[in-house]
matplotlib code that plots the C-alpha trace (Angstrom):
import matplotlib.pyplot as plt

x = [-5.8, -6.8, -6.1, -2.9, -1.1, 0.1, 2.8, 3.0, 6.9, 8.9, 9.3, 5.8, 4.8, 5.3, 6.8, 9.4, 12.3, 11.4, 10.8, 13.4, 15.9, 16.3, 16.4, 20.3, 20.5, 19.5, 21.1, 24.7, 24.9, 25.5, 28.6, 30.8, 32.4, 35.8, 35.1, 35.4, 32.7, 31.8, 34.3, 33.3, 36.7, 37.5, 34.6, 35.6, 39.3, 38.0, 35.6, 39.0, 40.8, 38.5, 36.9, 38.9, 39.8, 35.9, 35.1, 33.4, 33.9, 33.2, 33.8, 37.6, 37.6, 33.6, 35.9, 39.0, 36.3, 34.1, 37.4, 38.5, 35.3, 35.5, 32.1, 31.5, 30.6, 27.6, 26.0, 22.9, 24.8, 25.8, 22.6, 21.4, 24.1, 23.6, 19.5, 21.2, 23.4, 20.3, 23.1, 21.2, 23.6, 24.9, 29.0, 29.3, 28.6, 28.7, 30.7, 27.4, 25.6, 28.8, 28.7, 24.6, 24.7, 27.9, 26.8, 23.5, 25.4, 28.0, 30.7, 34.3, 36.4, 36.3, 36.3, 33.1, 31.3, 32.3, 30.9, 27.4, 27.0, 25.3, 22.8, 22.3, 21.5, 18.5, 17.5, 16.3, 14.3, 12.0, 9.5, 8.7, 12.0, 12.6, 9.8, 11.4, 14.8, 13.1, 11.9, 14.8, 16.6, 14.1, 15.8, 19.1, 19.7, 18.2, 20.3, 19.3, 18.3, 16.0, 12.5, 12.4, 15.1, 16.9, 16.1, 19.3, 19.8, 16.0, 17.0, 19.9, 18.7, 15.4, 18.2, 19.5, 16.5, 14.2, 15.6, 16.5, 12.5, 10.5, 10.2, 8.6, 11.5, 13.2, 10.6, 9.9, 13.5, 12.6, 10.0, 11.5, 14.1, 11.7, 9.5, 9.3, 10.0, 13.2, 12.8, 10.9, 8.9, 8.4, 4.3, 6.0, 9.2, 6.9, 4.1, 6.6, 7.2, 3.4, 3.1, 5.8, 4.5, 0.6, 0.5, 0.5, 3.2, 0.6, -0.8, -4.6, -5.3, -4.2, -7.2, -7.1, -9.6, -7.1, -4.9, -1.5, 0.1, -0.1, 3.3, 2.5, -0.8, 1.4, 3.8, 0.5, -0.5, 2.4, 3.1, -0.3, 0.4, 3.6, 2.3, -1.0, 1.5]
y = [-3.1, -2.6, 0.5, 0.8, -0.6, 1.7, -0.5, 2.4, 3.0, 6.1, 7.6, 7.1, 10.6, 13.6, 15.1, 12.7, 14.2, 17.7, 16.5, 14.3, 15.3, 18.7, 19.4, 18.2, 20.6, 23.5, 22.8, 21.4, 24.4, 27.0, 28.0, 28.6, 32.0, 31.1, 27.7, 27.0, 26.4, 22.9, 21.4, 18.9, 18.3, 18.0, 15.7, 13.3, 13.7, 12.2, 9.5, 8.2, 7.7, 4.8, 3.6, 0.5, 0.5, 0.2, 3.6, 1.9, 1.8, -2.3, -3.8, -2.9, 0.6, 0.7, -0.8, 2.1, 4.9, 3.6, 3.8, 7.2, 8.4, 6.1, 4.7, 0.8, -0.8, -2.3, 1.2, 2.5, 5.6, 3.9, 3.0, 6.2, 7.6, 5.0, 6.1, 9.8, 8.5, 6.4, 3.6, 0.6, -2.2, -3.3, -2.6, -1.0, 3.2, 4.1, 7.4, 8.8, 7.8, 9.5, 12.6, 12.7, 12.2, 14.1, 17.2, 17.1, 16.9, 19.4, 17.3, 17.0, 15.1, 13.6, 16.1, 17.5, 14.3, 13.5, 16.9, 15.6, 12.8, 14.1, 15.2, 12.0, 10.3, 12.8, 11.7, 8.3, 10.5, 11.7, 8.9, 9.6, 9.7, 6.1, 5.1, 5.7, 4.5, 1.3, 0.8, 1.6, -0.9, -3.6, -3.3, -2.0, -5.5, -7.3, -10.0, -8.8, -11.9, -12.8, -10.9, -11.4, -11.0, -14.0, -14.8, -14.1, -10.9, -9.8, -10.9, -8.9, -5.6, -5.7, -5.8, -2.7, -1.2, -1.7, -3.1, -0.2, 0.4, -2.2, -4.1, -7.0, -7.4, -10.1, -12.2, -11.5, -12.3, -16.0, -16.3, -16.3, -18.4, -21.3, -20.5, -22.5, -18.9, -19.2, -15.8, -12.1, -10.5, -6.7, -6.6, -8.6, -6.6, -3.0, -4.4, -5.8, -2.1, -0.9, -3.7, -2.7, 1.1, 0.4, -3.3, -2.5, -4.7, -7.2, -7.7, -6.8, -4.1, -6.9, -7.3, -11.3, -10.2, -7.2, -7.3, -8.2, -10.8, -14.6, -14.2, -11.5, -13.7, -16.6, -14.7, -13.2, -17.0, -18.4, -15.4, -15.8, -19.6, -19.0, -16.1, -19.3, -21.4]
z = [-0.8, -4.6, -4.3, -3.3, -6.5, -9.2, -11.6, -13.9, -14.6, -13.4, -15.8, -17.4, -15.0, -17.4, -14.4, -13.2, -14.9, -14.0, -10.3, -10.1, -12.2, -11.8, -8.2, -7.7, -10.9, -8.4, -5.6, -6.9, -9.1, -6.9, -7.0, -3.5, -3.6, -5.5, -6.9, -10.8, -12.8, -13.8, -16.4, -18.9, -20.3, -16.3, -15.6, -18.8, -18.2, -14.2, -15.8, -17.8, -14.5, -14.2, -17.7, -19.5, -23.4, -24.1, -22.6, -20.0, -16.3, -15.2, -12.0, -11.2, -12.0, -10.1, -6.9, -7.2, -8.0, -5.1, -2.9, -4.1, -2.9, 0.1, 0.1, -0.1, -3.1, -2.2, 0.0, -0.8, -2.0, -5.0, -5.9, -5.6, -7.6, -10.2, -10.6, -11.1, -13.7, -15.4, -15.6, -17.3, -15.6, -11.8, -11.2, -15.2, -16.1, -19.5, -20.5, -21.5, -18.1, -16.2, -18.3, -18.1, -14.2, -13.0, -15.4, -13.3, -10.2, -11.5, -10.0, -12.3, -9.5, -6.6, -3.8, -5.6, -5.5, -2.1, -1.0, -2.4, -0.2, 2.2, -0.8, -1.8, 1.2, 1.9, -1.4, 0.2, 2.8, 0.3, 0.0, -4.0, -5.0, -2.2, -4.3, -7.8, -6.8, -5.3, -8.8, -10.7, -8.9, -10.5, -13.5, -12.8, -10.9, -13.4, -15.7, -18.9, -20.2, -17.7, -17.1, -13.2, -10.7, -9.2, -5.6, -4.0, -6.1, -5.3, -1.2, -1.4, -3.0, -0.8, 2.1, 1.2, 0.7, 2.9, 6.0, 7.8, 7.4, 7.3, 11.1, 9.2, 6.6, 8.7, 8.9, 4.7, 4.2, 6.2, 4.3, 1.1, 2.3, 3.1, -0.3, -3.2, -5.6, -7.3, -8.4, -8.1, -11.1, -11.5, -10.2, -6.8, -6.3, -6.8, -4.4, -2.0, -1.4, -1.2, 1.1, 3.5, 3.4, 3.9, 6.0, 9.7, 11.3, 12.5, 9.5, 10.6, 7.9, 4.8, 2.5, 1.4, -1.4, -2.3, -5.4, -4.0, -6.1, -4.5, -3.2, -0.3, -0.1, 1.1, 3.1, 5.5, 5.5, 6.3, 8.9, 10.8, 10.9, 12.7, 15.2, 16.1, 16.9]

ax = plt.figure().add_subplot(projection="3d")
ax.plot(x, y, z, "-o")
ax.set_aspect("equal")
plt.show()
């Protein structure tokens, strides 16, 4: 189980921008026979529609955006378009994180984005870029004035993210409901994941003497006990 830990960041690989970053690039940048070229005056005229006096898109123009391209606020979608834009806080994007993001994109309005989301949702198929987006979401969730994320934050984003994948995550999601852990740090939320990707779902490959962090230790304890009885 030692093994299977690697907490360095995302973007500590010298090729996570290049793989990650630059593939949309490629493939939203081919132009269909007739449509205009990407428009950065478009794109910040478009980012205006939304943005309040502090060039700054917050929670009510997040809600109208996320209605004009008729996708819920909380999808996975707009997580994954929130790692594209590098945006540093939940339900807020920056002019610069809009500009950076929907320039990679090459989307200037709304019909273009909406156009991508098929795009975006393959993203989550690839398991390095799940990987990286899992991890982004660490921080992205994060109050910033906190180092770990609340529990019912942490429950809520590991809903999102790994239910659809992970048969045990119910029984995770109990877990932490009964636990005495008020909150999740960054070794536990990135581990959580390694877990659910390398932990057969009855828990017979789990190395006790591995280096998972205490809380996944409890949670196989506290699982077996329940399966015994």
């Amino acid at each position: 189980a030692s093994g299977v830990q690697d907490n360095s960041l995302p973007d500590s690989n010298p090729n996570y921008k290049s793989i990650f970053f630059t593939r949309p690039q490629i493939r939203g940048s081919r132009l269909i026979s007739g449509e205009k070229p990407f428009s950065n005056k478009k794109c910040l005229a478009w980012f205006h529609e939304y943005a309040g006096p502090d060039d700054v898109v917050g929670p009510e123009g997040m809600e109208k955006f996320c209605e004009d391209i008729g996708v819920e606020p909380e999808n996975i979608i707009m997580l994954v378009l929130a790692w594209l834009l590098e945006a540093a806080s939940m339900g807020f994007f920056t002019k610069e994180e809009w500009l950076r993001g929907m320039t990679l994109l090459q989307c200037d309005c709304t019909e273009r984005l909406r156009s991508k989301m098929d795009y975006l949702r393959c993203e989550l198929n690839d398991s390095a870029v799940f990987k990286n987006i899992y991890r982004y979401a660490f921080d992205f969730a994060r109050d910033k004035s906190q180092r770990s994320l609340d529990m019912d934050t942490a429950k809520s984003m590991l809903a999102l993210l790994l239910e659809r994948s992970w048969p045990l995550f119910p029984v995770f999601q109990q877990f932490l409901e009964q636990s005495k852990y008020k909150g999740m740090n960054k070794d536990q939320w990135y581990n959580v994941l390694e877990f659910s990707r390398t932990i057969k779902e009855d828990l017979s490959n789990y190395d006790e003497d591995g280096a998972w962090p205490v809380l996944l230790d409890e949670f196989v304890e506290w699982q077996k006990a329940r399966s015994v009885s």
